[in-house]
C-alpha positions in Angstrom: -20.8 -55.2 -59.5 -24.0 -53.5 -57.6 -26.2 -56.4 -58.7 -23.3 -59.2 -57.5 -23.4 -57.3 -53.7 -27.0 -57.2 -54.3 -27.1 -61.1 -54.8 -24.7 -61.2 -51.8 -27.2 -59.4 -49.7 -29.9 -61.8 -50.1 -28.0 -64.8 -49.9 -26.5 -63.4 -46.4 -30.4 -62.5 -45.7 -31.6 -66.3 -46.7 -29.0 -67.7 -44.8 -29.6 -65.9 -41.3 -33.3 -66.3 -41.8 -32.1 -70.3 -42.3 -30.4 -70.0 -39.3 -33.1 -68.6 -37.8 -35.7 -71.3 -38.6 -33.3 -73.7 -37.7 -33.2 -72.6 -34.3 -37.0 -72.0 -33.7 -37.0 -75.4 -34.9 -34.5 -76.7 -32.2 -37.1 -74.8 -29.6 -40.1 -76.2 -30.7 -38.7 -79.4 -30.4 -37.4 -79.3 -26.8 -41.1 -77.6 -25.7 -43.0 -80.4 -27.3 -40.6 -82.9 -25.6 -40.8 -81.4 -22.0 -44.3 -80.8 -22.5 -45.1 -84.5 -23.8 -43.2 -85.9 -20.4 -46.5 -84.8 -18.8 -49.6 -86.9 -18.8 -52.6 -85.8 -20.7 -55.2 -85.6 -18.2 -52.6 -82.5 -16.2 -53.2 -80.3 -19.5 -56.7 -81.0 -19.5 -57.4 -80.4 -15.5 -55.7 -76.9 -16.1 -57.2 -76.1 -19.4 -60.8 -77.0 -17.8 -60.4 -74.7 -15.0 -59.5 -72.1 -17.2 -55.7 -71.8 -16.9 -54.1 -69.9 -19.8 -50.9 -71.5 -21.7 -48.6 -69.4 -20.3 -49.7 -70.7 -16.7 -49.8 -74.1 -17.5 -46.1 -74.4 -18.8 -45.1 -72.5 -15.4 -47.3 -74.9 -12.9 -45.4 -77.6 -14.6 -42.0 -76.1 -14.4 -41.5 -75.1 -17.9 -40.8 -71.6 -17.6 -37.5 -71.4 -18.5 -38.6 -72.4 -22.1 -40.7 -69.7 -22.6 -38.7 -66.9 -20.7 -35.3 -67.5 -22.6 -37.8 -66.6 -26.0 -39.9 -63.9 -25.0 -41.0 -63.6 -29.5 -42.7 -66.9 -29.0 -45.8 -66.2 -29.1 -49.1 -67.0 -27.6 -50.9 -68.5 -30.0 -47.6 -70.9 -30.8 -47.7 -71.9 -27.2 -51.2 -73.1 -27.4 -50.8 -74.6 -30.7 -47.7 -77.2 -29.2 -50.4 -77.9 -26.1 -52.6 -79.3 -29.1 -50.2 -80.9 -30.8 -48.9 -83.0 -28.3 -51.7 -84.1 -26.9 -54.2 -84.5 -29.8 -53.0 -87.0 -32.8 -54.9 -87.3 -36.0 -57.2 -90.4 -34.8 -58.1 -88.5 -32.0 -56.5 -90.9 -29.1 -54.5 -89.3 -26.6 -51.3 -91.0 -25.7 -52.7 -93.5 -23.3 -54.8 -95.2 -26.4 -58.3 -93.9 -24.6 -61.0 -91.0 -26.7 -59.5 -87.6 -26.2 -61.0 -85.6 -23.8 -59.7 -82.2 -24.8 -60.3 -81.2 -28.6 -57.9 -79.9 -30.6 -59.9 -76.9 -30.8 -60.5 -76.4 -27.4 -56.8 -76.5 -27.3 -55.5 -74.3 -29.7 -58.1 -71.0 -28.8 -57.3 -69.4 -25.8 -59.6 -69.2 -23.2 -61.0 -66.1 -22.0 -59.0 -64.7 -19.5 -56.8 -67.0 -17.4 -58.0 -67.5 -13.6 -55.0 -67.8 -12.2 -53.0 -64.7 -13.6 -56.1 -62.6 -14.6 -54.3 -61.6 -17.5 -51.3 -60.8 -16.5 -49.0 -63.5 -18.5 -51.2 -63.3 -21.8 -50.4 -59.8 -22.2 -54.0 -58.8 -21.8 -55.0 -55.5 -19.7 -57.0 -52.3 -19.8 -54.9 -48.7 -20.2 -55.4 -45.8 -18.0 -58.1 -44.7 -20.7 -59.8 -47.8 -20.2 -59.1 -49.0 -23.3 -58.4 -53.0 -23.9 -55.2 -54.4 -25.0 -53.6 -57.4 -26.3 -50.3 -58.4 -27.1 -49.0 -61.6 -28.6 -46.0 -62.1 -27.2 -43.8 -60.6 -24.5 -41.4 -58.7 -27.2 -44.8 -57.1 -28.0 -45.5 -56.0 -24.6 -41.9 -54.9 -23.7 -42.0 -52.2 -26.9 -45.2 -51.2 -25.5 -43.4 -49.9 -22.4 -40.2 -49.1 -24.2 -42.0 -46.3 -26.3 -43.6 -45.3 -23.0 -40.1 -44.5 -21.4 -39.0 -43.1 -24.8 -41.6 -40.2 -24.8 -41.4 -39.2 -21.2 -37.8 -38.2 -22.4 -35.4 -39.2 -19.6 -31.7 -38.1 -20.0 -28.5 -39.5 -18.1 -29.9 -43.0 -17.7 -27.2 -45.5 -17.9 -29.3 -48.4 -16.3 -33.4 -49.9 -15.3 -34.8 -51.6 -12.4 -38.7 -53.1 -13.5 -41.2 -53.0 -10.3 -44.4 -55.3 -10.7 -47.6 -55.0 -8.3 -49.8 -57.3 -8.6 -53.5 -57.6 -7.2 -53.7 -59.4 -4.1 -55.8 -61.8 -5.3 -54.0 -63.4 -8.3 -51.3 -64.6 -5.5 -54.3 -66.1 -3.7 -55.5 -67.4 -6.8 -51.8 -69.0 -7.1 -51.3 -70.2 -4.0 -54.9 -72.0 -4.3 -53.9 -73.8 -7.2 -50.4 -74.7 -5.9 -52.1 -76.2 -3.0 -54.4 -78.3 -5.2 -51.8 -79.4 -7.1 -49.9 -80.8 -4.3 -52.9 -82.2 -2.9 -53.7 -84.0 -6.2 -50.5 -85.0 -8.0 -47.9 -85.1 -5.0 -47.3 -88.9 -5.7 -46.6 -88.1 -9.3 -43.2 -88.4 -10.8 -43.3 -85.8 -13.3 -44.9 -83.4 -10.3 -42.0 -85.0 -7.6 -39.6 -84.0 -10.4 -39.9 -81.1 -11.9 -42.6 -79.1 -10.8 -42.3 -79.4 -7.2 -39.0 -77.4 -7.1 -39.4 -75.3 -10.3 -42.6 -73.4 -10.3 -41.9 -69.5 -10.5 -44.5 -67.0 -9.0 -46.5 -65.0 -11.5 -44.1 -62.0 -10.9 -41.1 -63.5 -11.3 -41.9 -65.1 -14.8 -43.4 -61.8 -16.2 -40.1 -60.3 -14.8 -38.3 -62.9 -16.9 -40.0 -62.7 -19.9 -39.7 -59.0 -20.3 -36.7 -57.9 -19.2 -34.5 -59.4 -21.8 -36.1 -57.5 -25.0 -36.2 -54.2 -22.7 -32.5 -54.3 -22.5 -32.3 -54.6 -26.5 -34.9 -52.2 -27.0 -33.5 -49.5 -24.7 -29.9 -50.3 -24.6 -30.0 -50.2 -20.5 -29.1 -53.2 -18.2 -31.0 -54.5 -15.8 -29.9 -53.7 -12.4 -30.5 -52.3 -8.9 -31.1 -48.7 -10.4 -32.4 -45.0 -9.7 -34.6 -45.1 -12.2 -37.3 -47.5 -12.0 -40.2 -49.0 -14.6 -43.2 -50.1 -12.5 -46.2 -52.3 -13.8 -48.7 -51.8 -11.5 -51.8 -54.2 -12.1 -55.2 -53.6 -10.6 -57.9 -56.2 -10.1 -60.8 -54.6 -12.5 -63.1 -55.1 -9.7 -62.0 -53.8 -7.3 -60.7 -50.5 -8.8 -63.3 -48.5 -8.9 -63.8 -48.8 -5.2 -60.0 -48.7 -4.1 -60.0 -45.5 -5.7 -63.1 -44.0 -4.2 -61.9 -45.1 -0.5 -58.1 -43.5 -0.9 -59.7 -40.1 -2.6 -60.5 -38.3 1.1 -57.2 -39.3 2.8 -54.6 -39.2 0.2 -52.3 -37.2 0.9 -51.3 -34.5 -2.0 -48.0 -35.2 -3.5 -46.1 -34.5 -6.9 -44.5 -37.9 -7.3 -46.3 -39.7 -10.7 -46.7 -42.9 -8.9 -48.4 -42.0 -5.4 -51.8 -43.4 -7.2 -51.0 -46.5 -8.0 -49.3 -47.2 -4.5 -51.7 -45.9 -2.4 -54.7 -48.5 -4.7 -52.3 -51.2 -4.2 -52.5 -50.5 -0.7 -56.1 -50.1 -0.2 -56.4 -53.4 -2.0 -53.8 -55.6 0.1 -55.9 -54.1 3.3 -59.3 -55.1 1.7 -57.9 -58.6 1.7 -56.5 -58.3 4.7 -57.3 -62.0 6.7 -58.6 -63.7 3.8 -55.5 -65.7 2.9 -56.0 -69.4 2.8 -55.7 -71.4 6.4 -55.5 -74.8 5.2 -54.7 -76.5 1.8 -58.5 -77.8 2.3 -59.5 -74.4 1.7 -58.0 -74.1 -1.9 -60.1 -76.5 -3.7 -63.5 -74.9 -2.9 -61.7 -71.8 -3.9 -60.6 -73.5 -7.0 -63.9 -74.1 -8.2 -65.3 -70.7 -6.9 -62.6 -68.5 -8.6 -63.7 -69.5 -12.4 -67.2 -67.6 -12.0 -65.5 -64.8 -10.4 -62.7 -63.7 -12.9 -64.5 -62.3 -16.0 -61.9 -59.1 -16.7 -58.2 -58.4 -17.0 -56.3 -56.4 -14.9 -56.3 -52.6 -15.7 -52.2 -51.6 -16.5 -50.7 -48.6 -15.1 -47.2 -48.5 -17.3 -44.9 -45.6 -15.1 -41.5 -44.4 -15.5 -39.7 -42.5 -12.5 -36.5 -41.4 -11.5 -35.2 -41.4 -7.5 -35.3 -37.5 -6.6 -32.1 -35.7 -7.0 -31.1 -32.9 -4.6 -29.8 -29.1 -5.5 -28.2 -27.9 -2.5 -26.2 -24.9 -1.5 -26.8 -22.0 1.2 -28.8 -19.2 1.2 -29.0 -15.3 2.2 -33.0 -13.8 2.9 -32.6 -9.9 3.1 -36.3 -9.3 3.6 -38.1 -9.1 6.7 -41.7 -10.1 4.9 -40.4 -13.2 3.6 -41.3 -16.8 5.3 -39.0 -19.6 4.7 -41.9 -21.5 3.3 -45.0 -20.9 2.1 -47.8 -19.5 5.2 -51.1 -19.5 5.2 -53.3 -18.7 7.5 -57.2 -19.2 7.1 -57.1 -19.7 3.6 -54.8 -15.7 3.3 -51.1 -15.9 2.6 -48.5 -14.0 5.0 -45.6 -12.5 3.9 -44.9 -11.4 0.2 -42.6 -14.8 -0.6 -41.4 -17.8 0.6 -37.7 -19.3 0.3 -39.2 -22.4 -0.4 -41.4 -20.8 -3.5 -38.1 -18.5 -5.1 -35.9 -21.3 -4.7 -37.7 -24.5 -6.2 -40.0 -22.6 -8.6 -36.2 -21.5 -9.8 -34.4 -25.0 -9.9 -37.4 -27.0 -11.1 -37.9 -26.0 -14.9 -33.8 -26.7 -15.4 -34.7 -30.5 -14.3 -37.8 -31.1 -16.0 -39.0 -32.5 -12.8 -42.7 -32.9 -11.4 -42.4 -31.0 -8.4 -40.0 -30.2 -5.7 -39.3 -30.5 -2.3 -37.9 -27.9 0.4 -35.3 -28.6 3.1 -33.2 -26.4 4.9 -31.0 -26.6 8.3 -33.2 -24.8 10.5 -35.6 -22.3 10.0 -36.0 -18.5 10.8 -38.9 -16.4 11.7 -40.4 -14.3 8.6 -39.5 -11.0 10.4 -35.6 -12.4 10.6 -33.1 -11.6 8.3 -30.6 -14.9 7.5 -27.1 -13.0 6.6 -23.7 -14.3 6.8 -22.6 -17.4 5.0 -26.1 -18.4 4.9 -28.5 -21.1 5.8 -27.8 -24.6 4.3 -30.5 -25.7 2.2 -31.9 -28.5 0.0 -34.0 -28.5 -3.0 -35.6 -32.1 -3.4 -36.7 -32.4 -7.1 -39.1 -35.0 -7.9 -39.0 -37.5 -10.7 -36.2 -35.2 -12.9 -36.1 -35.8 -16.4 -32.7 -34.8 -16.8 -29.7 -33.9 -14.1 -28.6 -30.3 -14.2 -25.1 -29.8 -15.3 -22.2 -27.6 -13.4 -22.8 -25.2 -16.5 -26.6 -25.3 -16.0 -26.4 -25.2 -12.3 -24.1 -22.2 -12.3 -26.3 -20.2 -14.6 -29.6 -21.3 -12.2 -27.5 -19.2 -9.3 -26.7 -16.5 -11.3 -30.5 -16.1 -12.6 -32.0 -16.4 -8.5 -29.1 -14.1 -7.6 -30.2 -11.4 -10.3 -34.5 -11.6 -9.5 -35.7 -8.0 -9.5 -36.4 -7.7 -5.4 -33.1 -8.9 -4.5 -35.5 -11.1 -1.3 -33.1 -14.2 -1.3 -29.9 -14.9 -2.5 -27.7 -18.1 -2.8 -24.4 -19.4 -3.4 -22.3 -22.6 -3.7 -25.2 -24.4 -5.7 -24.6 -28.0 -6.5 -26.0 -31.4 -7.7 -25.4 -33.7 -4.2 -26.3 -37.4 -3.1 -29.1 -38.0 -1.3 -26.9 -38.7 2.0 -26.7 -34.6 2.2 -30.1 -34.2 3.4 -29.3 -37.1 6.0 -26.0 -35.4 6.9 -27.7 -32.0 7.2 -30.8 -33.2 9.7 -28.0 -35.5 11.6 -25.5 -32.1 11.8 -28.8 -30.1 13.0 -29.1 -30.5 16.4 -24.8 -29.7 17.1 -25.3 -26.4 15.0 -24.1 -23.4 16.5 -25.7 -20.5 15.4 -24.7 -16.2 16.0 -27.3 -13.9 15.5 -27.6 -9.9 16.3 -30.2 -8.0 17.8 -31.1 -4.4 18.2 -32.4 -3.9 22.1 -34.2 -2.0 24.3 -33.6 -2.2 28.1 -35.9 0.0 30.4 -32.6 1.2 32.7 -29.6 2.4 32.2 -26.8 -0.2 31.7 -23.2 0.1 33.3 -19.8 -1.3 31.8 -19.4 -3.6 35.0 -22.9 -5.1 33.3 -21.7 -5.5 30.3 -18.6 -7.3 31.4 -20.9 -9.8 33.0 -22.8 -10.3 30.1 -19.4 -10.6 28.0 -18.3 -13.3 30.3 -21.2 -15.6 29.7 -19.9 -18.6 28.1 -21.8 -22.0 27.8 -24.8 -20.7 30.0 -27.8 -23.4 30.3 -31.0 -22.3 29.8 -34.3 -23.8 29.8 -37.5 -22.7 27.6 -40.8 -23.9 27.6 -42.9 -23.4 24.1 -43.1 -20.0 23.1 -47.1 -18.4 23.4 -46.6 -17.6 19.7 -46.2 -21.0 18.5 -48.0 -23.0 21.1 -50.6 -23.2 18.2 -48.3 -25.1 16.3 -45.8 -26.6 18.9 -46.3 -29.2 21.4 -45.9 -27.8 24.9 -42.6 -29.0 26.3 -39.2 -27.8 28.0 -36.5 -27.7 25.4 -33.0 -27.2 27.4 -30.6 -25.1 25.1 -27.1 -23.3 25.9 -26.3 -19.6 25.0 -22.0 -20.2 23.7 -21.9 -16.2 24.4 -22.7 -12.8 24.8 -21.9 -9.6 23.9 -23.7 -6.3 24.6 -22.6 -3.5 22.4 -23.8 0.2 23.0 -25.2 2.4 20.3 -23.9 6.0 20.0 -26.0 8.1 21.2 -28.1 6.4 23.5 -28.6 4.9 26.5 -31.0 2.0 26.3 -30.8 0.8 22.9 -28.0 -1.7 22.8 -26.8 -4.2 19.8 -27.2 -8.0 21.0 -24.6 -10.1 19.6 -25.2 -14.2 20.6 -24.0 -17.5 19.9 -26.8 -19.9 20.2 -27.5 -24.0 20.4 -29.6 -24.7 17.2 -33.2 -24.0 18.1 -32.9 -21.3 20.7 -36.1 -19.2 20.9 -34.1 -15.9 20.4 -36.7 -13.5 20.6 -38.1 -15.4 24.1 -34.2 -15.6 25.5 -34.1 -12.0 25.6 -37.9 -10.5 26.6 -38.3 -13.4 28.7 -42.1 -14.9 27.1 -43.7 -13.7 31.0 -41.2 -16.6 32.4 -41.4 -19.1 29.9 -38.0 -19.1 29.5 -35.2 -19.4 32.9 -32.2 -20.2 33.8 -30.7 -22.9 35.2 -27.5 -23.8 37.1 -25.4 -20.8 38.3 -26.4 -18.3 35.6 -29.5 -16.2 37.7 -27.7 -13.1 37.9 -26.9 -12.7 34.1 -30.5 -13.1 32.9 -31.8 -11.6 36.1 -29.7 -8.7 34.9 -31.5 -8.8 31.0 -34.7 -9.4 32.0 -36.1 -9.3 35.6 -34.1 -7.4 37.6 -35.7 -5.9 40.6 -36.2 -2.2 39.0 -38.2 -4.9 36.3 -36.8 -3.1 33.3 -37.8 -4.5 30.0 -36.4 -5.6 26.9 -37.4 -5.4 23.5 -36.7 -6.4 20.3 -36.7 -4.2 17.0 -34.4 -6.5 14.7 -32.7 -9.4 14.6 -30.7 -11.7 12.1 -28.9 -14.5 11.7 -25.2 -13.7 11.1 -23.9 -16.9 11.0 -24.0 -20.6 11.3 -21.6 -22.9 12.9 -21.5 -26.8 12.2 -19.4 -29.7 13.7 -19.7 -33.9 12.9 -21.2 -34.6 10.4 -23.0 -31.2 9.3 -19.6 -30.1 8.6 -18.6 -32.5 5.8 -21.8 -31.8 4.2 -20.9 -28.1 4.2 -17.8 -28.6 2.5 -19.5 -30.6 -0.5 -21.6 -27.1 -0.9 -18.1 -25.4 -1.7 
């Protein structure tokens, strides 16, 4: 019985390699066909300039052949170019001596002038290493296994990215243009290859997306997670790299490199593009000596960041929102931005992260209340956090040893809550509380005044403590209320409760900043009354926090997602 299914087996196994054959056959066949429609001496003017097979069945509109197989292989493709063209007395089709051998025909030249590379699956790594690959299956496992190892969970589709050197699309565009100058009155060029000739992109983008679907089980698609081929001429490299080392700016995301290369090259040939189809056939010619390496290959894998956002509580009074420095010595014992993301970063298997928050406090200011809505940006994550996971991140910030920062209502949003959060900033309301100090004594027919305030506009120029930092300008803010609340016990030192516009200089509002900040409209007599009454009695202050924020528009529906 085992050796009967046995003998099944094999039979099935003949028959589908039968099948197979049968259909590699069929493809042969319609390639040689399409490719014998074209006369000799087309083959032999691309082959002579040193255009590679692949190139030579897209000039002449014969990509989709290729693409719909991406196992056929190089070599096979020059082969049918021979075979065509070359019969065994050694006449091409016309009846005249062949001018193209069969050898010449069937070995591949060096390194194509058109693509550098780029469509025989030729190219240096990042270790400088060089590679070849004989088909476009080939060269989709290679970056298959790439995305395999970096690991990435939750992936449910791809979108491929290819950069290409600025000059193979000059290199293209000069050869299109010589082809239209030389064959335009051709009916296999008036055909065909006139409407059907596919960039150098687009065809490597054919050719390898189909066996990346198979080999990763993803589809193809507008996606968050991306596969980028960046190519860089070999000759250029070493200098795009060396002009972008002083001003690049440092940054976590994988890919910044390659992007900001690409860019130095596309400015290096910056006005060079070709003016008139004239130009193109002295660039023809002049391109063959100049091509003499592939492309290096920079295979990448990323993920669009993915945001953790919530609110939180800061309880200490030597803690900056985000990291300070100040000739070259840190202030403040922590930073939100450091406790947070160093927190949420290891539970995404991200590259680095990103902080964002509604506003921002001094380091001497307590944020208390329902907190301060936050974001952390996480950078090329491998994996997206679950509830579970994200839940047990709050609880493990929320138990630290100093007890500095606290948060709650953690959560996985959209990428539209940092948008809703910077759009909802500027109609924030916020209440704080500050502990006083008023040179005179203050009577209850004063603090009824200041009780009464409601909606009071104020203008403030940049505070001297941040003119350093800040550009100098007015900023007009309003003050939604006051309340002045004595302390037992004493006469001057007075609890300041307020309800503020979002970015009110508190600290300035109520010692004044030696007139920076005034009123305006009807409201002298209030502040006249804090701060510069005629007796001139000062304020100071020797605590403040935030108690609470309010939001409106659309600040408040991204407050509700927190919950």
């Amino acid at each position: 019985m085992a050796q009967h299914d046995s003998k099944e087996v094999i039979d099935g196994n003949e028959e589908t390699q039968l099948t197979s054959d049968h259909m590699d056959n069929d493809l042969l066949k319609l390639i040689r066909d399409a490719v014998g429609a074209v006369p000799v001496n087309v083959v032999k003017d691309f082959w002579s300039m040193g255009v590679c097979a692949q190139c030579i069945f897209r000039l002449l509109g014969l990509h989709e052949l290729i693409c719909s197989h991406p196992s056929l292989s190089n070599s096979k493709l020059r082969t049918i170019l021979g075979e065509v063209r070359v019969g065994g007395d050694g006449l091409d089709s016309s009846g005249t001596q062949e001018a193209l051998t069969a050898h010449e025909l069937t070995t591949e030249t060096s390194i194509c002038k058109i693509c550098l590379g780029v469509l025989q699956f030729v190219f240096f790594n990042d270790n400088n290493t060089f590679m070849k690959k004989d088909s476009a299956s080939e060269f989709a496992s290679e970056i298959a296994e790439l995305v395999r190892q970096q690991q990435y969970q939750q992936i449910g589709s791809f979108s491929l990215e290819v950069s290409l050197p600025p000059l193979v699309n000059k290199n293209d565009r000069a050869i299109w243009f010589y082809m239209q100058k030389k064959y335009e009155y051709e009916l296999w060029f008036q055909e065909k290859a006139a409407f059907q000739c596919f960039s150098i992109k687009e065809v490597l983008k054919l050719l390898v997306i189909k066996p990346l679907q198979t080999l990763l089980d993803l589809k193809h698609m507008e996606s968050t997670f991306h596969i980028r081929l960046t190519y860089l001429d070999s000759l250029m490299k070493l200098n795009a790299e060396s002009s972008i080392e002083n001003k690049r700016r440092k940054t976590d995301a994988a890919y910044s490199l390659a992007v900001d290369i690409h860019k130095v090259e596309g400015e290096a040939f910056t006005g060079t593009s070709l003016k008139s189809q004239e130009d193109s056939f002295g660039y023809v010619n002049d391109m063959i000596e100049k091509v003499i390496q592939p492309c290096h290959l920079t295979l990448q894998c990323f993920r669009n960041s993915i945001y953790i956002g919530g609110r939180y509580l800061k309880y200490s009074r030597n803690v900056s929102q985000t990291r300070w420095v100040i000739d070259d010595e840190r202030v403040g014992e922590a930073s939100v931005e450091e406790i947070l993301g160093k927190s949420i970063l290891p539970f995404c298997r991200g590259e680095g992260y990103k902080f964002h928050a509604a506003g921002r406090e001094d380091i001497d200011v307590r944020m208390l209340g329902t907190g301060r809505p936050f974001l952390v940006e996480i950078q090329n994550a491998r994996q997206i956090p679950s509830e579970g996971v994200i839940k047990d991140v709050e609880v493990k910030i929320n138990s630290m040893e100093y007890q500095h920062v606290k948060v709650k209502n953690l959560v996985v949003v959209s990428n539209q809550a940092w948008a809703m959060m910077r759009e909802g900033e500027a109609e924030k309301q916020k209440q704080y509380s500050a502990l006083v100090w008023i040179s005179r004594d203050i009577n209850n027919e004063d603090l009824q005044t200041i009780s009464s305030v409601k909606d009071m506009k104020i203008v403030q120029k940049t505070p001297i403590r941040v003119l350093h930092r800040r550009s100098p300008l007015e900023r007009g803010k309003t003050i939604h209320w006051m309340k002045l609340e004595r302390l037992l016990g004493s006469s001057q030192y007075f609890l300041l409760h307020l309800c503020t516009q979002a970015g009110t200089y508190i600290k300035e509002f109520v010692h004044g900043d030696l007139g920076r900040t005034h009123p305006r409209d009807n409201c002298c007599f209030v502040l006249q009354l804090l701060l510069i009454v005629p007796c001139r009695p000062t304020m100071s202050i020797w605590g403040i926090a935030v108690v609470d924020l309010y939001k409106s528009g659309y600040g408040q529906a991204m407050i509700q997602a927190f919950y």
